[in-house]
N, C-alpha and C positions, 0 to 999 in steps of 0.2 A: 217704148219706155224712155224718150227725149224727152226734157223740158223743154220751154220757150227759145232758153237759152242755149242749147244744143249738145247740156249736158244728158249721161245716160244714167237712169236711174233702175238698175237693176234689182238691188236693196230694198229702197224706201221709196219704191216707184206708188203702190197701191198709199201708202201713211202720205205722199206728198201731192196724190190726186187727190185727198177726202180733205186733205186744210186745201187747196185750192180750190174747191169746187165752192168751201166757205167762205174765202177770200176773196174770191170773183165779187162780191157783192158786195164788198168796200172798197174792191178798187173802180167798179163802176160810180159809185158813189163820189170817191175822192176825185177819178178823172171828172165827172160833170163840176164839180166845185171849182178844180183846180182851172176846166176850159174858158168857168164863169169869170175866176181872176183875173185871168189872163188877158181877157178882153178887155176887160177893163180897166187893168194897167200894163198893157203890153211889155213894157220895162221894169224886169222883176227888180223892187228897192226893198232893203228890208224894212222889215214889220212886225210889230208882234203877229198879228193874222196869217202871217208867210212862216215866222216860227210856227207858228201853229199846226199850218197845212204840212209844214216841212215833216214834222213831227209823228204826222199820223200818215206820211207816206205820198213820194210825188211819184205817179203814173209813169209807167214808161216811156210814154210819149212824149212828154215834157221832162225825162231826167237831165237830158243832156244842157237842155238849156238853161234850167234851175242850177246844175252843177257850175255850169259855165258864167254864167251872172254872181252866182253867191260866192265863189272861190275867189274870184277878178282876175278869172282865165279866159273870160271874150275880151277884157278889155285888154288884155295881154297880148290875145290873138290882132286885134284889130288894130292895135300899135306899133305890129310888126311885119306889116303886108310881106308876104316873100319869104320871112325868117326860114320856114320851117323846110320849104322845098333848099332852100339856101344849104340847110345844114345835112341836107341828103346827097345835094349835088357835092357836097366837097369830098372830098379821097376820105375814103375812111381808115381810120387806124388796125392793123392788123388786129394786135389782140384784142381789143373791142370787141371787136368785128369775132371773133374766134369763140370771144368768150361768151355773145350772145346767142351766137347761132348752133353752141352746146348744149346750152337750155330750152332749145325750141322746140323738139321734138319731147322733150321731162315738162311743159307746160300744156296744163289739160288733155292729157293723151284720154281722159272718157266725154272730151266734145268734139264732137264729129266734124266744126267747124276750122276745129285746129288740126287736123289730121296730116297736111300735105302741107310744102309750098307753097301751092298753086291756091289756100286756101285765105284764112286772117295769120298761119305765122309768117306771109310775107308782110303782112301791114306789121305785126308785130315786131319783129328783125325792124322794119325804119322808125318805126316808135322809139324803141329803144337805143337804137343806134345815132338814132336824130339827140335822144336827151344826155346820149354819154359825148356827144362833141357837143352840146351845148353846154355841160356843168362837168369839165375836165376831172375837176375835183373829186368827181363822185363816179365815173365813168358808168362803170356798170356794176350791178352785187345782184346775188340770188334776192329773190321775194318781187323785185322789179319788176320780173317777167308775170307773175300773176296778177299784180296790180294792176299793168298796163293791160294786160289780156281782158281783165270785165271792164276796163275803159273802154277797149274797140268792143266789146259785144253792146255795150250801152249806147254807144255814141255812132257807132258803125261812120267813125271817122278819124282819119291818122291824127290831124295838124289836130281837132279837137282833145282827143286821148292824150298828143304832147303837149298842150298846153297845159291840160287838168293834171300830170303829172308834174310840171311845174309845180303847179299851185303848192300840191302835196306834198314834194320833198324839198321846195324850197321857204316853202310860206309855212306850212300847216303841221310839220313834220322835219324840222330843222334839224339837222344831225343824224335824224334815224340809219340813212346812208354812206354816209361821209366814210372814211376807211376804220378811223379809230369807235366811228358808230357808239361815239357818246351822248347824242338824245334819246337809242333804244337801251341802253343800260342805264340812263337817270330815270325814264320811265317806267324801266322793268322796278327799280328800286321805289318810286312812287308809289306803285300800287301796292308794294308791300307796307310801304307805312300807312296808307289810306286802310289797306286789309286789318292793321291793326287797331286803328284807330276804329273802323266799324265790327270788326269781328274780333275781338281781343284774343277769343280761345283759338279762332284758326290760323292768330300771326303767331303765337307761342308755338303751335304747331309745327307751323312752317317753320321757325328759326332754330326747331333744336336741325334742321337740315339747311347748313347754309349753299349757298348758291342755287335752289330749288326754284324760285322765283324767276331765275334765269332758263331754268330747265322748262318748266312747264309757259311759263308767257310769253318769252323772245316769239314763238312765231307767232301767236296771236298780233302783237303790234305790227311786227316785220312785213307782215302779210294782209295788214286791216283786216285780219278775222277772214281771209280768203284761204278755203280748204281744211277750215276751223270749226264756217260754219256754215246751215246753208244759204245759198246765192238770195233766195228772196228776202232773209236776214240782213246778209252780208251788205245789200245794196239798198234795204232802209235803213241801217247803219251809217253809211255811205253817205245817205240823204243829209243827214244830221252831221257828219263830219265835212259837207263841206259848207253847210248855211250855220255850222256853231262854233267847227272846229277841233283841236284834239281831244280836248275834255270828254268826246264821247268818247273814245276809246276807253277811258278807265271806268267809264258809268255801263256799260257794256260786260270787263274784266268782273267791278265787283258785283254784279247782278247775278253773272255766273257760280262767284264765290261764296255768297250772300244766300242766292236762292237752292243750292245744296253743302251747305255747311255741315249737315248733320252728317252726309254718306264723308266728306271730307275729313269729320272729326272721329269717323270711324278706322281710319287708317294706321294699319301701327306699323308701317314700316316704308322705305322710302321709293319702294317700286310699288307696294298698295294706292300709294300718294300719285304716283306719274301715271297710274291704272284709272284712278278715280279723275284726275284731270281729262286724262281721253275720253273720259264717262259725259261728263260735264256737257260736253258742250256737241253732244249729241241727241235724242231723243224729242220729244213731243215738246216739248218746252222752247229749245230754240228752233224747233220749224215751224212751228204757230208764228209767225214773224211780227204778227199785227199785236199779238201779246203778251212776246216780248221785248217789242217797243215799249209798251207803256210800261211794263215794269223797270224797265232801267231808269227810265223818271219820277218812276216811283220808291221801287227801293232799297237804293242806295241813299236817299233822303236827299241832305242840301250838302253839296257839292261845287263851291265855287272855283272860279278861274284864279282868283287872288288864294286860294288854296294849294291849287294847284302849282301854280309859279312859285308861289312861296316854298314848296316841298320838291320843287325841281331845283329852284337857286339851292338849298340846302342839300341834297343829293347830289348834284355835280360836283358842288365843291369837295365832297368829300370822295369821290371817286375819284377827280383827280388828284388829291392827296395820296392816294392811297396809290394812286399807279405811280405819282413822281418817283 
C-alpha cells in the first residue's frame, strides 16, 4: 500500500488504485506526445502548445526538466557552476542548522523514503540548509521542509531541488517567507476578495468570521497544497505553477470553494466552517487529479494576472496600514 512516491497509503489505498489504473492511460498518452515534443525541440521555449501539454500534465520523466526550463532554474543553475556545493562547504550557522534538522524527522514520517538519515532527509537537511545561507533573509520557516521534500522525490537531485526552490520563494512566491510573511497574508486576503467577487453568499459568509481566511488557507498557500492535497494533484498543480506562475494557486483555492459552496453554505457555526474546509479538499473530486485540472480552468472562469496584481497592490497596502 506504497505509492510511486513512497508514500503509504493505508486509507485511500483501494479509491487511489481504481483512478490510477484510469490514469495510466493518459499518462501513456501524454508521455508519448510529450517524448514526440521533445525531440523535436529539445530546448523547452514557451508556447501556447507547451501551455497546453503543461496544462493536461508533464510525465514524470520529464517533470524535472520542464520545471527547471520554465521556472529559469537551469539557467540559474548553469550560471552558477559550484554555487551550490560552495554553500554546503561553508560553516553552517548553528541555529539554522538546529532549526532544520528539528523538522526532519515531523517531514513525511508515512514515506518510507524519508525514514532515516541515511535516507533523502540527508539530501533534504543540505537542500535546505544550502537555501538558508543562500537567502539570509529568509533562513529557514516551517512549510520549506515539504516543499523541498516533493522537489528531491521529483527531481531525485539536491543542487536541482535548490535551485527550483529559488525559482519559488524568490521569483514565483515573493514574501510568502520572508519573517514578517507579507506575500502569504496579501494572498490569503486575495482570495477572499476574488471568493467574493465569485461567490457573493460564501464571502458574506466568511466575513461575519473575521480572520477565517487565515485560518482555513495560510496552509494551503504555505505548503503549494502539500499535505492538502493529493501528491498526483499536488504535482499537476506544480506543473502549472511553475510554466504560469502564482495565479494557479488561487484558481486551485477557488475551485475548491466554487465546486462545494453548497456543503460551505450549510455551515452555521465557525468550527462547522474549519470542519467543512478539512471536508473540501479530500475525497473523489481532488484525487481524480486529471479532472480537476481541467476544472480549475474551467470554473473559476476568467481570471487574469492584471486582476490579480491589481487586488494584491490593494491588499498589501492596506495590511501594512493596518500593522503600522
Amino acid at each position: 500500500r506504497i505509492d510511486p512516491y513512497g508514500f503509504e497509503r493505508p486509507h485511500d489505498y483501494e479509491s487511489y488504485k481504481e483512478m490510477m489504473n484510469e490514469y495510466v492511460a493518459v499518462l501513456n498518452r501524454r508521455s508519448l506526445r510529450w517524448s514526440r515534443l521533445l525531440q523535436e525541440s529539445p530546448h523547452v521555449e514557451k508556447s501556447l502548445t507547451v501551455k497546453r501539454y503543461v496544462r493536461k500534465g508533464v510525465p514524470n520523466e520529464h517533470r524535472a526538466r520542464i520545471w527547471m526550463a520554465a521556472s529559469g532554474a537551469q539557467e540559474r543553475l548553469e550560471s552558477s557552476p559550484g554555487y551550490y556545493r560552495s554553500l554546503l562547504a561553508a560553516e553552517h550557522r548553528a541555529p539554522l542548522r538546529d532549526a532544520i534538522r528539528a523538522d526532519l524527522h515531523r517531514t513525511f514520517p508515512d514515506n518510507i523514503l524519508f525514514r532515516s538519515e541515511a535516507s533523502l532527509q540527508s539530501s533534504l537537511f543540505n537542500v535546505l540548509v544550502a537555501y538558508g545561507h543562500h537567502n539570509k533573509a529568509v533562513g529557514y520557516c516551517q512549510g520549506m521542509n515539504f516543499i523541498a521534500g516533493y522537489l528531491i522525490i521529483i527531481t531525485k537531485d539536491e543542487e536541482k531541488s535548490f535551485w527550483l526552490m529559488e525559482a519559488l520563494l524568490a521569483r514565483l512566491l515573493p514574501d510568502y517567507y520572508s519573517p514578517a510573511m507579507l506575500g502569504l497574508k496579501t494572498d490569503v486576503e486575495v482570495l477572499s476578495q476574488l471568493v467574493r467577487m465569485k461567490s457573493p453568499a460564501v464571502g458574506q459568509l466568511m466575513a461575519q468570521y473575521p480572520g477565517i481566511w487565515t485560518l482555513v488557507a495560510s496552509r494551503w498557500f504555505i505548503c503549494l497544497y502539500v499535505d492538502v492535497l493529493p501528491i498526483e494533484t499536488v504535482l499537476r498543480i506544480w506543473d502549472c505553477l511553475f510554466y504560469e506562475g502564482s495565479k494557479v494557486l488561487f484558481r486551485v483555492a477557488l475551485t475548491l470553494v466554487l465546486h462545494h459552496q453548497q456543503e460551505i453554505l450549510r455551515a452555521r457555526c465557525l468550527p462547522d466552517l474549519c470542519q467543512c474546509f478539512r471536508h473540501i479538499t479530500g475525497g473523489a473530486f481532488s484525487l481524480d487529479c486529471h479532472s480537476f485540472m481541467q476544472k480549475i480552468f474551467s470554473e473559476p472562469g476568467s481570471l487574469s494576472m492584471t486582476t490579480v496584481d491589481k487586488l494584491r497592490d490593494r491588499c498589501r497596502k492596506q495590511i501594512q496600514e493596518d500593522e503600522s
